[in-house]
C-alpha positions as CSV (number, residue, x, y, z in Angstrom):
1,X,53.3,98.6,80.8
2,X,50.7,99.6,83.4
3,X,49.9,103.2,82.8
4,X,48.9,103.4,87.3
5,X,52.9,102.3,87.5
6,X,54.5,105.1,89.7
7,X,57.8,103.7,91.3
8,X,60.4,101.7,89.6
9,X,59.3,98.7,91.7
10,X,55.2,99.2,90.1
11,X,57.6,99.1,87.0
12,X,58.6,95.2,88.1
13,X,55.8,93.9,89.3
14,X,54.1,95.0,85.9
15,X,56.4,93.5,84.2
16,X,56.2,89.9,86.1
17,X,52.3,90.1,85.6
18,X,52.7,90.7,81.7
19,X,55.4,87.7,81.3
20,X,57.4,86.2,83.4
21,X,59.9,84.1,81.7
22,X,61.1,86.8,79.3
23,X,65.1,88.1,79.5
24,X,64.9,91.8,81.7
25,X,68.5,91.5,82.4
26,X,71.5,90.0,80.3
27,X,74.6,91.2,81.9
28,X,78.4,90.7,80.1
29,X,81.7,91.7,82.0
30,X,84.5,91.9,79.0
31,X,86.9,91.7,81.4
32,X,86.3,88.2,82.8
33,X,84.2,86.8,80.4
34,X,80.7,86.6,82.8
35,X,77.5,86.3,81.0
36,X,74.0,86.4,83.4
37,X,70.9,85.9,81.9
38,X,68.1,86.9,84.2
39,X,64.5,86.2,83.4
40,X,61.7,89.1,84.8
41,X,61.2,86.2,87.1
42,X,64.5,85.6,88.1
43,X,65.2,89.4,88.3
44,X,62.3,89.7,90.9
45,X,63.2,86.7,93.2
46,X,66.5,88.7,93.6
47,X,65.3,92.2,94.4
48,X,62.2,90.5,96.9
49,X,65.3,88.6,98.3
50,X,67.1,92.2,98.9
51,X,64.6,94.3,99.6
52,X,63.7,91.4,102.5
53,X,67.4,91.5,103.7
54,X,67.7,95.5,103.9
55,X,64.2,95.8,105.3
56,X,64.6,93.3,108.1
57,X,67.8,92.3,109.5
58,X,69.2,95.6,107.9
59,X,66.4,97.7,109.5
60,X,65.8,100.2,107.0
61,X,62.9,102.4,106.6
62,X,61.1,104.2,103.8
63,X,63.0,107.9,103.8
64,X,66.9,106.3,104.9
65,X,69.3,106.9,102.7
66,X,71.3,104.3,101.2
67,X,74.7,105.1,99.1
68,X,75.3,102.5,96.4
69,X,79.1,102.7,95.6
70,X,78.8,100.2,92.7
71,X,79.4,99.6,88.9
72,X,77.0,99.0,86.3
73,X,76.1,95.3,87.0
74,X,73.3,92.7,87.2
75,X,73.5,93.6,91.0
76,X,73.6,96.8,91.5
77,X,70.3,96.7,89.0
78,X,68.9,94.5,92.0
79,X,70.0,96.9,94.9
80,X,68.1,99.9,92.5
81,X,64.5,98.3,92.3
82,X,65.2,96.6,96.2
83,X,65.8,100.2,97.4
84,X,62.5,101.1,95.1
85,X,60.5,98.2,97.1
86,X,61.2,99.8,100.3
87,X,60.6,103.1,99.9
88,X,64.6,103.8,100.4
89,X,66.7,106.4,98.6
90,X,69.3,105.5,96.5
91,X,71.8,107.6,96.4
92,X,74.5,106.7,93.8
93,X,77.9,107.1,94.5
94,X,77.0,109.3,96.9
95,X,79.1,110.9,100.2
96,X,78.8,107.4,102.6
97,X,79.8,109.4,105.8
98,X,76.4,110.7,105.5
99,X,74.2,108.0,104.8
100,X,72.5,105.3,107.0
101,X,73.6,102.2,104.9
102,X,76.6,101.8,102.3
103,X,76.4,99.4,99.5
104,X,80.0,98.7,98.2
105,X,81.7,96.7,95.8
106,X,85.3,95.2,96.1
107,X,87.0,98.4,94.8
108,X,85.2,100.9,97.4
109,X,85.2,99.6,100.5
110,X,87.6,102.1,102.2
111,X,85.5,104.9,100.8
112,X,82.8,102.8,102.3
113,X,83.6,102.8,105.9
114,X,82.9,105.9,106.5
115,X,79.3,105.0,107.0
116,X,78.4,105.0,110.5
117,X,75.2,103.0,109.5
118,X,75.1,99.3,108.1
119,X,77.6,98.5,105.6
120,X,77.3,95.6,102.6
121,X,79.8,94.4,100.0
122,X,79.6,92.7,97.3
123,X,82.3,90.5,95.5
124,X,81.0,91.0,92.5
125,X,82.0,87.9,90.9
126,X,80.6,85.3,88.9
127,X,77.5,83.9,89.7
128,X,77.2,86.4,92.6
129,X,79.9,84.6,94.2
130,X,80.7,85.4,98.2
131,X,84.2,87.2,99.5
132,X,87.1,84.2,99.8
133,X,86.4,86.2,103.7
134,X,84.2,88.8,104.3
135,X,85.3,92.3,104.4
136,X,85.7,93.5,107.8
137,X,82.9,95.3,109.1
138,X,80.7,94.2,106.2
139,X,78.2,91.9,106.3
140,X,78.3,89.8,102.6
141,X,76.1,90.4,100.6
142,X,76.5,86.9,98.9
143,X,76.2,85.2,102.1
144,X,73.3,87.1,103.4
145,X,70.7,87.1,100.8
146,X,70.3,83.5,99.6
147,X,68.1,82.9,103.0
148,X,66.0,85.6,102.8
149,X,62.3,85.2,101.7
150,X,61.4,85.3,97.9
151,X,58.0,87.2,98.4
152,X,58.1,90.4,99.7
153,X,55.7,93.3,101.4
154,X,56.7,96.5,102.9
155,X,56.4,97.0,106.3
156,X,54.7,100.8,104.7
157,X,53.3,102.2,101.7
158,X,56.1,103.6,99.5
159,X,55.2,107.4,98.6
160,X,55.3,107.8,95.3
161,X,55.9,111.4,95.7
162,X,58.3,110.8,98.1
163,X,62.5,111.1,96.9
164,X,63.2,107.7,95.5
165,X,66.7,108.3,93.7
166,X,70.0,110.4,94.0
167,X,71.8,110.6,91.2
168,X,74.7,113.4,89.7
169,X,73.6,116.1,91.8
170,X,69.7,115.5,91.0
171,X,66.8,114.2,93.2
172,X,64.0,112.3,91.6
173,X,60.7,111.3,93.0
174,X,59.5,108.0,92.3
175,X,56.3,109.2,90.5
176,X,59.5,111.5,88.5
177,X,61.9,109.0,87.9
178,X,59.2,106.5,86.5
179,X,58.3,109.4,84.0
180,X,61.3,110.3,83.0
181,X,62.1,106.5,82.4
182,X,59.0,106.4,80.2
183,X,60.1,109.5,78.1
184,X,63.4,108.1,77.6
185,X,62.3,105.0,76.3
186,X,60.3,107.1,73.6
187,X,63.2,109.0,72.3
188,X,65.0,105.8,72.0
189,X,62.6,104.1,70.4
190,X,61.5,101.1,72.8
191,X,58.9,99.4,73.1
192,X,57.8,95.6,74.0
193,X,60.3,93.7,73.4
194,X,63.1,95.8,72.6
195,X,66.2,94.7,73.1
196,X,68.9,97.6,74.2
197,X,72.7,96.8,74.5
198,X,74.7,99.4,76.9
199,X,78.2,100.4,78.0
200,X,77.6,103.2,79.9
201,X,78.1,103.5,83.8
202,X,75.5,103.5,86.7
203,X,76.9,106.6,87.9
204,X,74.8,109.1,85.8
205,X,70.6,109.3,85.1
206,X,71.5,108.2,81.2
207,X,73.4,105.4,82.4
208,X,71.0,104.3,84.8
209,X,67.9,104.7,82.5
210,X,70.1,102.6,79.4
211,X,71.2,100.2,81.6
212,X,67.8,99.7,83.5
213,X,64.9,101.9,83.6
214,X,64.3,103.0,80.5
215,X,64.2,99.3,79.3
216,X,61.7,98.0,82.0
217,X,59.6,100.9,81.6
218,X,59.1,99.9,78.3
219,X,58.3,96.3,78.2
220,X,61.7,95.8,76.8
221,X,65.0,94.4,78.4
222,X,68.7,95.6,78.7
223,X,72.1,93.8,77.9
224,X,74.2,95.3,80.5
225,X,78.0,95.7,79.5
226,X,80.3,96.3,81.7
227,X,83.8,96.7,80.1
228,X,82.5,96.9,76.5
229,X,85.9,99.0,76.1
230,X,87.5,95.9,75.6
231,X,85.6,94.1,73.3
232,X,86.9,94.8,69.9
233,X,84.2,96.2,66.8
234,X,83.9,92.6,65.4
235,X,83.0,91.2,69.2
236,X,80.4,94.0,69.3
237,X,78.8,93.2,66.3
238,X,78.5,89.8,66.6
239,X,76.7,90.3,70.2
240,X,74.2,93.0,68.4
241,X,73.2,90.2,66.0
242,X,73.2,87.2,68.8
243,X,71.7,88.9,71.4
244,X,68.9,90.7,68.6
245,X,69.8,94.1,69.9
246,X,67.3,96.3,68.6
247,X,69.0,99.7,70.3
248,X,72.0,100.9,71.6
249,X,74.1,103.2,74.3
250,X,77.1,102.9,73.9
């Protein structure tokens, strides 16, 4: 990757430059039976899409703080790197009465109304399908993002040194998180086109860096599990060999 890279969205746009078409994001939920395949390309159409949509008609500004009350998922990887593109902190799992937007899935929205700010939910189920009816006092995500641009440009320089990520009691700076990232994909041995498979949540900076960072600081790409716990030892090995895991997290 790009050695100048210093946010998580530098990370992207690196990686789109280098190749395009190759898997960043192959995401499996155990409990329903999902599989998502996103392309570099793919991956980056959805985070322009989101960063365009929290940006504009969500009004947020480079500093704001966004909580993101959601699993380990394809989609909460987007909301991570969208959040990066403007220059807005995540902060995950973080205190929503505090925040000026809330990012929730189906099984936090209570906890989610406590933000006095904007609020979005997301169904979370396959295919990034919509609520049977929106959430009240949420706009969906599902319905909200498919019109949004696919190119996008902030509206102001991110800071590199500025915070860029809230996570188990830590605060990293973009310019921080993208080293730490690059360090982590060192111990674990990736490199282009490594291939690491991951169980862990997206509620702690080793769960976030498996299930995302580390990967795309790499040149590599992650196979995102959510529920591996129920995926016997057989099932497991049998995705190792046919998705050509080269690394694991488990």
């Amino acid at each position: 990757m790009n050695a100048s890279d210093r946010t998580p969205a530098d990370l992207l746009r690196s990686a789109l430059a280098a190749d395009p078409a190759r898997p960043l994001v192959t995401f499996y939920d155990d409990a329903t039976g999902e599989r998502v395949e996103l392309s570099v390309a793919t991956f980056a159409n959805w985070v322009a899409k989101t960063a365009n949509l929290l940006q504009g008609d969500l009004a947020a500004e480079p500093g704001d703080r966004l909580v993101l009350l959601l699993p380990a998922h394809w989609q909460s990887a987007v909301w991570l790197l969208a959040c990066s593109s403007v220059g807005v902190v995540a902060e995950v799992q973080g205190d929503p009465a505090s925040a000026d937007l809330v990012v929730s899935g189906p099984d936090t929205l209570d906890r989610a109304r406590a933000c006095r700010g904007e609020r979005v939910a997301l169904a979370l189920r396959p295919l990034g399908g919509r609520f049977p009816q929106a959430p009240e006092g949420f706009a969906d995500y599902a319905v909200e993002v498919p019109g949004q641009g696919d190119r996008f440009a902030p509206y102001a320089p991110v800071d590199p040194a500025a915070p860029a990520l809230s996570v188990g009691g830590a605060v990293l700076t973009g310019d921080q998180l993208v080293a730490r990232a690059r360090e982590d994909a060192v111990e674990r041995g990736l490199g282009p086109g490594s291939r690491l498979l991951t169980g862990r949540t997206y509620d702690t900076w080793e769960g976030l860096s498996a299930g995302l960072l580390a990967p795309l600081a790499a040149g590599g790409s992650v196979v995102l599990c959510r529920h591996l716990d129920r995926l016997d030892a057989n099932g497991l090995a049998k995705r190792v060999e046919s998705e050509r895991i080269t690394a694991t997290a488990v």
